[in-house]
C-alpha positions in Angstrom: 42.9 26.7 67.7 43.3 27.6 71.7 47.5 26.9 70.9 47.4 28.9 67.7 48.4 26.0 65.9 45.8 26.8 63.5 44.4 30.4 62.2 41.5 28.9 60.2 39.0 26.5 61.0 36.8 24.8 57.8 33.4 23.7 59.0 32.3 21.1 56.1 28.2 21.3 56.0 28.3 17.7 54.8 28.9 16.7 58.6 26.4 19.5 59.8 23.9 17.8 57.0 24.5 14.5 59.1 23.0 15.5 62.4 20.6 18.0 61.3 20.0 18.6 57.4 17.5 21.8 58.1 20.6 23.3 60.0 23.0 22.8 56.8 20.5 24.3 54.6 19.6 27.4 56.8 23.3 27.8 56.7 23.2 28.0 52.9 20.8 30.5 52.5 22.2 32.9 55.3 25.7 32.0 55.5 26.9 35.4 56.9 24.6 35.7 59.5 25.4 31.5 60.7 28.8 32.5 60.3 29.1 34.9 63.7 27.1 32.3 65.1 29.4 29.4 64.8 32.3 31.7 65.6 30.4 32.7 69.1 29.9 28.9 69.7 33.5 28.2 69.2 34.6 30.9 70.7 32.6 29.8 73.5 34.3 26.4 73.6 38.3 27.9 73.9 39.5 28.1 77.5 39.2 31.2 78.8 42.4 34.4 77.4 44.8 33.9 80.7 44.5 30.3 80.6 45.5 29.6 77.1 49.1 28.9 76.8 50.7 30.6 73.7 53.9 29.9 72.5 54.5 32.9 70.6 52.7 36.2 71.5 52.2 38.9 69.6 51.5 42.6 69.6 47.4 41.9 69.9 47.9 39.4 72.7 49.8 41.3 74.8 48.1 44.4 74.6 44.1 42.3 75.4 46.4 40.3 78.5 47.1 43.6 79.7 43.6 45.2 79.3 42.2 42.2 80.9 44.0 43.2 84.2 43.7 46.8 84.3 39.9 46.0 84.4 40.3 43.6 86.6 42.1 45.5 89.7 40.0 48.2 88.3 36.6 47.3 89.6 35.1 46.2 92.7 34.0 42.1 93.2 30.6 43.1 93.3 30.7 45.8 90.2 29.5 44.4 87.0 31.9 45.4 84.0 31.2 48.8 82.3 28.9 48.2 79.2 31.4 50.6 77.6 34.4 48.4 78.6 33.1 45.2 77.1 34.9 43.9 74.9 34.1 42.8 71.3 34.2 39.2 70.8 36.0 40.0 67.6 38.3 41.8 69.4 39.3 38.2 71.8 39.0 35.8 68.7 41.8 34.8 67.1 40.3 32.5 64.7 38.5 32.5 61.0 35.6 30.1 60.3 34.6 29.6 57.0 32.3 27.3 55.3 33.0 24.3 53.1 30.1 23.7 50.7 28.2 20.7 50.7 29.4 18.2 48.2 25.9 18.1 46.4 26.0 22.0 46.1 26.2 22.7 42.2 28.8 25.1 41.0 27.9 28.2 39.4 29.3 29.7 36.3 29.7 33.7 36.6 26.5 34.2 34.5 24.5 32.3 36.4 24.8 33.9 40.1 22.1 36.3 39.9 20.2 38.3 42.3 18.0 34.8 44.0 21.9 34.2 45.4 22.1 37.3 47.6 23.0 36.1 51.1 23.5 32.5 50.0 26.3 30.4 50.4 27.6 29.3 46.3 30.2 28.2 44.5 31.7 29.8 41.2 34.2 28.5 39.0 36.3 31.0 36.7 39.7 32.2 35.9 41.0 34.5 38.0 42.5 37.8 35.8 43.6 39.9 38.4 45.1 40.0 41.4 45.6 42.5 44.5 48.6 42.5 47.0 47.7 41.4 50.5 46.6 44.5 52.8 46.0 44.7 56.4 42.2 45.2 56.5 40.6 46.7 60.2 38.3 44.4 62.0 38.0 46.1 65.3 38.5 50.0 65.3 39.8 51.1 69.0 39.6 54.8 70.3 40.4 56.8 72.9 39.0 59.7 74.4 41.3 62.7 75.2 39.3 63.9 78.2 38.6 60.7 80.5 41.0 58.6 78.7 38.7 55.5 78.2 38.4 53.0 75.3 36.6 52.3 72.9 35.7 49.5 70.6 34.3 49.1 67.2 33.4 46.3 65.4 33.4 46.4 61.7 31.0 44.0 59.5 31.1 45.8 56.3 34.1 46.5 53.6 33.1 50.5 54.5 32.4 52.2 58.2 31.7 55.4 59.6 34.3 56.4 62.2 33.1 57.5 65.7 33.8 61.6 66.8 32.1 61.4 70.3 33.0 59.6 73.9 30.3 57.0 74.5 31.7 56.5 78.2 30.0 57.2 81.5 32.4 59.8 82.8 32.2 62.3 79.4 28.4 61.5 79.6 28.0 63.1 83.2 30.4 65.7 82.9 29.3 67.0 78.9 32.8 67.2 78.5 32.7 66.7 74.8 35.6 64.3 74.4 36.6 63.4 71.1 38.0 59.9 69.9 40.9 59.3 68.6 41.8 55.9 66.3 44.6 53.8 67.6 46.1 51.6 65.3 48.1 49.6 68.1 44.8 48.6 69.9 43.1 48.2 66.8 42.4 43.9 65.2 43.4 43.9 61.4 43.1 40.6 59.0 45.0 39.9 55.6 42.6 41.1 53.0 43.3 40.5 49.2 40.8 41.5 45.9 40.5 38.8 43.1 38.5 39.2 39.8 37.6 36.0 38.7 36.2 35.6 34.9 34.1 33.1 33.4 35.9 30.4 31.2 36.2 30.9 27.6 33.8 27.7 26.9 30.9 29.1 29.0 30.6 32.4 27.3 27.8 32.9 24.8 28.6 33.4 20.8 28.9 37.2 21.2 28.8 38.0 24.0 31.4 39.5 26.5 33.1 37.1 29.5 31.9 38.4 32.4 33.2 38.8 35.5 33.3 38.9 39.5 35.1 40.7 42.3 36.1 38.5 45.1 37.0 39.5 48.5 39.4 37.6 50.4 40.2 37.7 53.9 42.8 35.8 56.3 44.6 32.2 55.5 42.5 32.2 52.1 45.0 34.8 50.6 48.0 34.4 48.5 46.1 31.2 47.2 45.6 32.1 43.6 47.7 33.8 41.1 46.3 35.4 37.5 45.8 32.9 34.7 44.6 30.1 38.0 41.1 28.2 37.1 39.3 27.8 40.7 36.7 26.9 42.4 35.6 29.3 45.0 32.9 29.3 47.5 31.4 32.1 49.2 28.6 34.6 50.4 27.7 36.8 47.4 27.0 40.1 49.0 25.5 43.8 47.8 27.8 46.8 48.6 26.4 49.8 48.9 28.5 53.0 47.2 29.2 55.3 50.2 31.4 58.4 50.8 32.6 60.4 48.5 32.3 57.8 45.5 28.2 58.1 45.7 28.5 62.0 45.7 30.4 62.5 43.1 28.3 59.9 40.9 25.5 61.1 42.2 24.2 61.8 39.1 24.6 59.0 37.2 25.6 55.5 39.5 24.6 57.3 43.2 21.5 54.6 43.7 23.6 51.8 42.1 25.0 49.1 44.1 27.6 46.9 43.6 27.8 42.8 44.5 31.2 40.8 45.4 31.4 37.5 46.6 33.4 36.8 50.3 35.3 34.1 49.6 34.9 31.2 52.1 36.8 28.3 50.5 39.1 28.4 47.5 40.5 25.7 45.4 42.8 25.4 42.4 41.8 23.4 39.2 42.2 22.7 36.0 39.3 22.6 33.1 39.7 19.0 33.1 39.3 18.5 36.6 35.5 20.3 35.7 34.5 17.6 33.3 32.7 14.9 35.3 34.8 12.4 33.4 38.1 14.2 34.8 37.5 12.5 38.0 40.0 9.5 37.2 42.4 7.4 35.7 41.0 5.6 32.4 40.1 2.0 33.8 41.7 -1.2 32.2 39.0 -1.3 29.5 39.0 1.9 28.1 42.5 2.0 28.2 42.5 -1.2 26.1 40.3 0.0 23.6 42.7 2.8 22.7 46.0 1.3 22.6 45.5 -2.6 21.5 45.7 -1.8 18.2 49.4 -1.0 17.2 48.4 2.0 15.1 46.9 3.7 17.8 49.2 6.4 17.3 47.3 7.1 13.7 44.0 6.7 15.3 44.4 9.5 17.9 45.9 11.6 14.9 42.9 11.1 13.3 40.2 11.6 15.9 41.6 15.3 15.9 39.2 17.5 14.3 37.4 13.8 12.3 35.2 16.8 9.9 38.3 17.8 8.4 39.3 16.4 5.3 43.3 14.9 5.4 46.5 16.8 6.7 47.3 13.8 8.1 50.6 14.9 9.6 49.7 18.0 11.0 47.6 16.0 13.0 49.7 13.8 14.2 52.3 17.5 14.7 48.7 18.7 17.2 48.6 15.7 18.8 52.1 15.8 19.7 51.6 19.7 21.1 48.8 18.6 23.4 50.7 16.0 25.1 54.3 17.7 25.2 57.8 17.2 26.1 59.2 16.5 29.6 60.7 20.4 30.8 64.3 20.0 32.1 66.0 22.5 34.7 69.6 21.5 34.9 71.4 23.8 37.8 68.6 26.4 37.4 68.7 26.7 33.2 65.5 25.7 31.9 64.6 24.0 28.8 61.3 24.0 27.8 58.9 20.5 27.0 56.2 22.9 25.2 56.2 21.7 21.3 55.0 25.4 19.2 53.7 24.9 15.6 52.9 27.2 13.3 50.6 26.0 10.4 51.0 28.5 7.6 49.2 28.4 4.5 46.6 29.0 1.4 43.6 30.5 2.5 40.5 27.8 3.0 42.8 25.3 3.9 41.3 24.9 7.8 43.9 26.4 9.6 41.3 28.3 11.9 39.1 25.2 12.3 42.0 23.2 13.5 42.6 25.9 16.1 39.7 26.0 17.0 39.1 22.4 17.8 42.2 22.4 19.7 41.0 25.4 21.7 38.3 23.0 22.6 40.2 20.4 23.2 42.8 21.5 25.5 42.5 21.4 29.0 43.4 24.9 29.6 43.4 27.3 26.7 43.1 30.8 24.9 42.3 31.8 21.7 42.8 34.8 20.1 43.6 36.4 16.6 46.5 38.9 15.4 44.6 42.0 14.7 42.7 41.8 17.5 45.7 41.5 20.2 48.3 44.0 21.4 51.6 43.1 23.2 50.1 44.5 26.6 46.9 41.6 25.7 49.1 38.8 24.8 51.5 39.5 27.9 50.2 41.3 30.6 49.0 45.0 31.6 49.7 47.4 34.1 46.3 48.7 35.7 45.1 51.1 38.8 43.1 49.1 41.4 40.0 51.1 41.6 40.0 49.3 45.3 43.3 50.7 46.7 44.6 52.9 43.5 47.6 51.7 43.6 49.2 49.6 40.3 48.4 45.9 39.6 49.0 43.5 37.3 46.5 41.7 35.1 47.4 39.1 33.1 46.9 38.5 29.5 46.0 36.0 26.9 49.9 34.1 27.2 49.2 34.1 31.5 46.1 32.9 31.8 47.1 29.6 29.1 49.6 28.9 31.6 50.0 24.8 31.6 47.6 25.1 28.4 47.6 26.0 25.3 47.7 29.6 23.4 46.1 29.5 20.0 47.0 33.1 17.9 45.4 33.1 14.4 46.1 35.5 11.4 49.3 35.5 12.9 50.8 37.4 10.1 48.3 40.4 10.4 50.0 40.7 14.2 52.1 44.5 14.0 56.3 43.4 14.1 55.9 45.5 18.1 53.6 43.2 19.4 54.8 39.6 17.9 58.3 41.0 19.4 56.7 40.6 22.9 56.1 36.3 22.2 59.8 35.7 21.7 60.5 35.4 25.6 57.4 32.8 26.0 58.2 30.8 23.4 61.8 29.8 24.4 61.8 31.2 28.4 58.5 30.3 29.1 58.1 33.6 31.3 57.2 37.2 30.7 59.3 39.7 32.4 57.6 42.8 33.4 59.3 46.5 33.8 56.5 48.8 33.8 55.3 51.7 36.2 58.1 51.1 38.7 56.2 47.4 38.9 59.2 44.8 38.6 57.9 41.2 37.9 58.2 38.0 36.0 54.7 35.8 35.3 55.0 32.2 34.1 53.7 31.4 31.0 54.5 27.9 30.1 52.1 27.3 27.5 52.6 25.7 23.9 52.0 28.5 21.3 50.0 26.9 18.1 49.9 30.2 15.5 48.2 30.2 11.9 49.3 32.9 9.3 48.7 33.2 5.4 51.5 33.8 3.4 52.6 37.5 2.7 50.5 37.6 -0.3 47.8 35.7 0.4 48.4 32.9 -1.3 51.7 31.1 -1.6 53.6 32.2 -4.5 55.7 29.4 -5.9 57.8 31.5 -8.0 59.0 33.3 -4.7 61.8 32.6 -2.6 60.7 31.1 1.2 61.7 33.9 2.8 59.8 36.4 0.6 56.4 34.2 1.2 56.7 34.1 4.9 58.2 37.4 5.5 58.8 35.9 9.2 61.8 36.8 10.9 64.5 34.0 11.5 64.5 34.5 15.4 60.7 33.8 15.5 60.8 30.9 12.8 64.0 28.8 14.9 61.1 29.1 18.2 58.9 27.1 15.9 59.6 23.3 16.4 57.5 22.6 13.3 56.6 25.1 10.3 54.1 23.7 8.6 52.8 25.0 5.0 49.4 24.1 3.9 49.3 24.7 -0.2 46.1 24.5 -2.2 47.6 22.7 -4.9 44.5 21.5 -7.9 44.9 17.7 -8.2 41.8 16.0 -9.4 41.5 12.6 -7.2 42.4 14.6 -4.0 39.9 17.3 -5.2 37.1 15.2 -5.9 37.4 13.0 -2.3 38.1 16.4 -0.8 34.4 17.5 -2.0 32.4 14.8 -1.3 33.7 14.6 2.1 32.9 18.1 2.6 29.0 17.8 1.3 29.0 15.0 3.4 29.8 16.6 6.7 27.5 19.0 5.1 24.4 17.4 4.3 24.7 14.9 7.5 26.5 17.2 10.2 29.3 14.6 10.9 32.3 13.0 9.9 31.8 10.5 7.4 32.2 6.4 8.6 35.5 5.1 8.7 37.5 1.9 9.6 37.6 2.3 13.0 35.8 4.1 15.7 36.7 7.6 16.2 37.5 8.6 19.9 35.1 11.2 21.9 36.7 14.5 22.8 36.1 13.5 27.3 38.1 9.7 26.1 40.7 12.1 24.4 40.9 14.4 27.2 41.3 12.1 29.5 43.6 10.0 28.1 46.1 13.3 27.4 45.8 13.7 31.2 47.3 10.4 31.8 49.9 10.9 29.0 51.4 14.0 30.7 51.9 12.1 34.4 54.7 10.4 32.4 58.6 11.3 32.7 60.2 10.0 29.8 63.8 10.2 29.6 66.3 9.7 26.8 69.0 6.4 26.9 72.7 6.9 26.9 72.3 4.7 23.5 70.1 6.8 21.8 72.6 9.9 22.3 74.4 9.0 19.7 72.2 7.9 17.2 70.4 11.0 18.2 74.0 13.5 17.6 74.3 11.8 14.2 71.3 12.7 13.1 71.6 16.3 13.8 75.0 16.7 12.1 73.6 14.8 9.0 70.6 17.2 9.8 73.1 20.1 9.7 75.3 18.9 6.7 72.4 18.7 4.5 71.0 21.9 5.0 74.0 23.5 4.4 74.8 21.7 1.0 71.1 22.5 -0.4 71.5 26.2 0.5 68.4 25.0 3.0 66.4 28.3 4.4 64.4 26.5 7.4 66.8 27.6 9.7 68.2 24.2 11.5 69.3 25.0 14.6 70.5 23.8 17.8 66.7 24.6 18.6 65.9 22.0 16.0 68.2 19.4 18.3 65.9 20.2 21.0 62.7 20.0 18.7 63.8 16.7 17.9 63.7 15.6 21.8 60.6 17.2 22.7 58.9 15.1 19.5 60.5 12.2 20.8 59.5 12.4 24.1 56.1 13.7 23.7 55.6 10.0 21.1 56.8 8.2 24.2 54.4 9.7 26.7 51.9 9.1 24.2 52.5 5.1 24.4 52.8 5.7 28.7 56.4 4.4 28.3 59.5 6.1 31.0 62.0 5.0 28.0 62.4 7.4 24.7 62.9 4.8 21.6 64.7 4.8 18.6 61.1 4.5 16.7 60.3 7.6 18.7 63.4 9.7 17.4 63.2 8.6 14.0 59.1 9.9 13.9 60.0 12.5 15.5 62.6 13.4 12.4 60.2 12.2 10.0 57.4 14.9 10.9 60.6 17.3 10.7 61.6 16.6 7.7 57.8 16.3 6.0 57.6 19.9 7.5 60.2 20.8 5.9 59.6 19.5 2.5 55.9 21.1 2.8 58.1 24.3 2.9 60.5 23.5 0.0 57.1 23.0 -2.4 57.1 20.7 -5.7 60.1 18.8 -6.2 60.0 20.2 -9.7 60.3 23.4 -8.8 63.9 22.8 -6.8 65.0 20.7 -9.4 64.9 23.5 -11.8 66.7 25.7 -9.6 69.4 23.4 -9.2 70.2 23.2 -13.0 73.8 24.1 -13.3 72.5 26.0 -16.3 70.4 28.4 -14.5 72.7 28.6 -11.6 75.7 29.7 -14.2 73.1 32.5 -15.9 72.5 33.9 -12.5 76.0 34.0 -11.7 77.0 35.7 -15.0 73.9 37.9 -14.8 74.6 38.9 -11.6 78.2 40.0 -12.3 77.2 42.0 -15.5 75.0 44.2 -13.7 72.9 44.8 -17.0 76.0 46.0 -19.2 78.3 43.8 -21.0 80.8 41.3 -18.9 84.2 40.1 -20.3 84.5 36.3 -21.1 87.4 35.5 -18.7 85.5 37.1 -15.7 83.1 35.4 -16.1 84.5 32.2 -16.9 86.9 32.7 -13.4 83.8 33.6 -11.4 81.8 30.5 -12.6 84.7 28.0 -11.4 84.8 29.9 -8.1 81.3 28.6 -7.6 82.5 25.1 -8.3 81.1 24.6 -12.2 83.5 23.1 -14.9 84.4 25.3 -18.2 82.3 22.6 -20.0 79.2 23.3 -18.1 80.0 27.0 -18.2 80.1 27.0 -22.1 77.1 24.5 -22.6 75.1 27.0 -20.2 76.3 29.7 -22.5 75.3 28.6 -25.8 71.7 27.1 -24.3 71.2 31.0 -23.9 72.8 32.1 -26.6 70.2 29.8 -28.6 67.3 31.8 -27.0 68.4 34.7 -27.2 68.8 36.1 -24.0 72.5 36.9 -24.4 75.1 37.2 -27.5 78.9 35.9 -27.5 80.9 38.0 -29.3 83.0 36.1 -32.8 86.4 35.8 -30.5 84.2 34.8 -27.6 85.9 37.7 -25.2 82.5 39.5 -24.2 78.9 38.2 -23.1 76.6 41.2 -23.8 73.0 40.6 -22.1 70.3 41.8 -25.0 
């Protein structure tokens, strides 16, 4: 501290509990006022101002050094120093102390720091939502008269301060000069000072009620430590301030007796969720670790310990599992390719789309959840707000920031207006939101893994609809999807009757009903994500490929089934972030050629659940019906000469066999009429 090596100094009450426990504890319940305490005793402790050697001065030191000796030629050997001339210790220190909590100290969820925590030292855990920009805050206001010329100081304890009018000194005081004070800024101490607003998580706010949330004052090395969308840990002084000034006046009527609280940050530190469970402390130990992967269809077994109350879907599982543990993100000379798998489960209505999101939002680490209607652009992405501290603009972040590292779970996707699901197109591919608003310029991270649920256009899937006229989607939001899936409530007897008594079974005994093997916890499951994402999987020369092959095989059949899933070099990619996200799931640094060919299975099964009944497209692809379209579609509703027809048929590849057997399989129900010299196809 004396060689300015170090600004802050952290003094852990765990030590101070050693030597004297009723010390640490007075500490905790006035922590503000042990504070200037322990800063006097250090202060005490540093070699005197001249005798510290400095490497680098600045503005402050320079200007105390050369205070010190005017004051010091100044005066007589036997004078005492001026009361007036003393100066502030705050003024001399060039140090912060702050406070590390005990580790036995319980943390505090927003809700729970109440009025009994006025004064006392507590920790809060949250998500911080908003954050200021660093400003010089005053410390130690210097004046000086414009009669006599002397100096003086001011401390300042409190975020508000009266400023002095009136020379204090001797000289003014014998001669009723009347000398006013003036503020100088050069001779004046300032600190860093930054504003947070921490809210409470997601998981610790009450069935309807509101989150709420905290300001936090930050002063000196403590800023610039936490960005919007950060879970932390802070510990601090939770403090009352008073409304002063012209604020109290001009709410006198309604808020002038009011008084607000913040909490002065003393220590802050970053977490996730999962670092708040008290089994996130670890690794999983040899034995757990056995118990989930010695059998070989472990893989299944996760799947299915995903939401255990819901009845089947035993691929969109597997497609959830997958999203929690992700792909591997690749920057390669500064382009970045994202690892984040987004899914989009679309389907009937009362096919639990919303529960699975729900238990997902639970599940997750770090999450959001939030619904179509009930979201803007500005929500999802991030708002432009005055600072009612400074007035100036700030950013707050919105639901897609603050699941940063997580996951972001959007339901009735569909209801969402076309402006607003325009603003998720950046996140899901860039993984950042670029802000141009109000002259404020910026660009927020949001590298989060988008799981959406939407009912069809109609409500329910209509089979007798083309995909595109169901979804209603457009194709640059569909190819961000790695997997679509599409849910259909299709009546089938067996699958209806397990399907019910399952349900009156969670019903009636309020849990998953017993099953061949034991189900993992949702902490074991947690925990065991965790260690999945530590992995770096990577992708063999040998697979490449196998992998390239694949795609073009991929490619060539969607083209020759007219397929309208929209494969994509995105679905390349898709392909790799399944594969990879399979071989961080069996804590492997290799990708395998099982891993790439599930990966393409749970493409392709999403892709069939889109294509419906295979009745359905073999119907379609009768050459029969493909030839009336053709013909139909050339008439126009008005008659169509034979030859035309005939020549457009064989343009689309048919034979004049099948075009005359599709002809008279019409003609036989009466739908259209060949003419005796078969020259004209009238329509009836």
């Amino acid at each position: 501290l004396a060689h300015r090596e170090r600004v802050a100094l952290y003094v852990a009450l765990d030590d101070v509990a050693e030597d004297d426990p009723e010390l640490a504890e007075a500490v905790c319940d006035n922590a503000k006022r042990y504070g200037r305490l322990f800063a006097d005793a250090v202060h005490e402790l540093l070699p005197l101002y001249k005798e510290r050697e400095v490497s680098h001065k600045d503005v402050l030191d320079v200007y105390i050094e050369h205070r010190l000796l005017l004051e010091q030629r100044g005066r007589d050997a036997g004078d005492t120093r001026s009361p007036q001339n003393q100066y502030p210790p705050e003024l001399l220190r060039r140090f912060e102390l702050y406070f590390k909590a005990p580790s036995t100290a319980k943390a505090h969820v927003v809700r729970d720091v109440k009025a009994d925590c006025i004064g006392k030292l507590v920790t809060v855990r949250g998500i911080v939502t908003r954050v200021t920009e660093v400003k010089p805050m005053m410390v130690v206001a210097t004046y000086s008269c414009d009669q006599c010329g002397a100096e003086t100081y001011q401390p300042i304890q409190s975020p508000t301060f009266m400023p002095l009018l009136m020379c204090p000194s001797r000289e003014c005081q014998t001669n009723r000069s009347g000398g006013r004070l003036y503020l100088q800024s050069r001779g004046s101490k300032f600190i860093k000072f930054q504003e947070l607003k921490m809210q409470e998580h997601t998981d610790q706010v009450p069935v309807g009620h509101l989150p709420r949330s905290i300001s936090v004052a930050v002063h000196g090395e403590n800023t610039r430590l936490a960005q919007p969308g950060d879970h932390v840990s802070i510990t601090g002084v939770f403090l009352p301030l008073l409304k002063t000034g012209f604020r109290q006046m001009a709410q006198a009527s309604t808020a002038g007796l009011l008084s607000e609280t913040y909490l002065e940050a003393h220590c802050i530190v970053k977490m996730n969720k999962s670092e708040e469970d008290e089994s996130g402390a670890g690794d999983l130990s040899e034995e757990e670790l056995r118990q989930i992967t010695a059998e070989e269809d472990f893989y299944d077994k996760l799947a299915s310990s995903i939401a255990p109350e819901i009845y089947g879907h035993e691929d969109v599982k597997k497609a959830l599992l997958l999203l929690l543990v992700g792909g591997v993100d690749r920057n390669p000379h500064g382009m970045k390719i994202r690892g984040n798998i987004n899914i989009c489960l679309m389907g009937d209505p009362g096919v639990a789309k919303s529960q699975l999101l729900s238990y997902i939002d639970r599940l997750a680490p770090r999450s959001q959840y939030t619904t179509g209607r009930g979201s803007s652009g500005v929500g999802l992405t991030a708002a432009v707000l005055r600072d009612p501290l400074t007035g100036e603009l700030a950013l707050e972040g919105g639901a897609l920031v603050l699941a940063d590292r997580g996951v972001c779970c959007i339901d009735e996707f569909d209801k969402m207006l076309e402006a607003d699901r325009t603003a998720i197109h950046e996140v899901m591919e860039q993984q950042s939101i670029s802000i141009a608003k109000a002259g404020v310029l910026a660009t927020l991270n949001a590298r989060c893994a988008i799981l959406a649920a939407a009912n069809p256009a109609y409500g329910r899937y209509n089979p007798k609809r083309s995909l595109e006229h169901n979804i209603q989607l457009p194709a640059a939001l569909l190819s961000r999807f790695d997997l679509l899936w599409l849910i259909q409530d299709r009546p089938d007897r067996d699958n209806d009757l397990r399907l019910a008594q399952h349900i009156t079974y969670v019903h009636q005994h309020s849990r998953q009903p017993p099953c061949s093997f034991q189900q993992l916890d949702m902490k074991l499951m947690r925990r065991y994500i965790a260690m999945c994402k530590r992995k770096q999987p990577v992708v063999p020369e040998a697979l490449a490929d196998y992998i390239t092959a694949a795609y073009v095989e991929m490619r060539k059949e969607a083209w020759a089934s007219k397929d309208t899933t929209y494969t994509s070099a995105r679905t390349l990619l898709g392909i790799l972030r399944l594969a990879t996200a399979l071989a961080r799931l069996r804590l492997v640094d290799m990708v395998e050629k099982e891993d790439v060919n599930e990966a393409m299975r749970l493409m392709e099964m999403s892709k069939d659940s889109l294509l419906g009944e295979k009745g359905q497209q073999s119907r379609v692809q009768r050459p029969a019906d493909a030839i009336f379209a053709a013909v139909r579609e050339l008439a126009g509703g008005r008659a169509v000469p034979y030859a035309e027809a005939l020549q457009r048929c064989l343009a689309k590849g048919f034979t004049p066999a099948q075009v005359q057997a599709a002809l008279q399989e019409y003609e036989e129900l009466n739908v259209l009429q060949v003419n005796a010299t078969r020259t004209r196809i009238t329509f009836v």
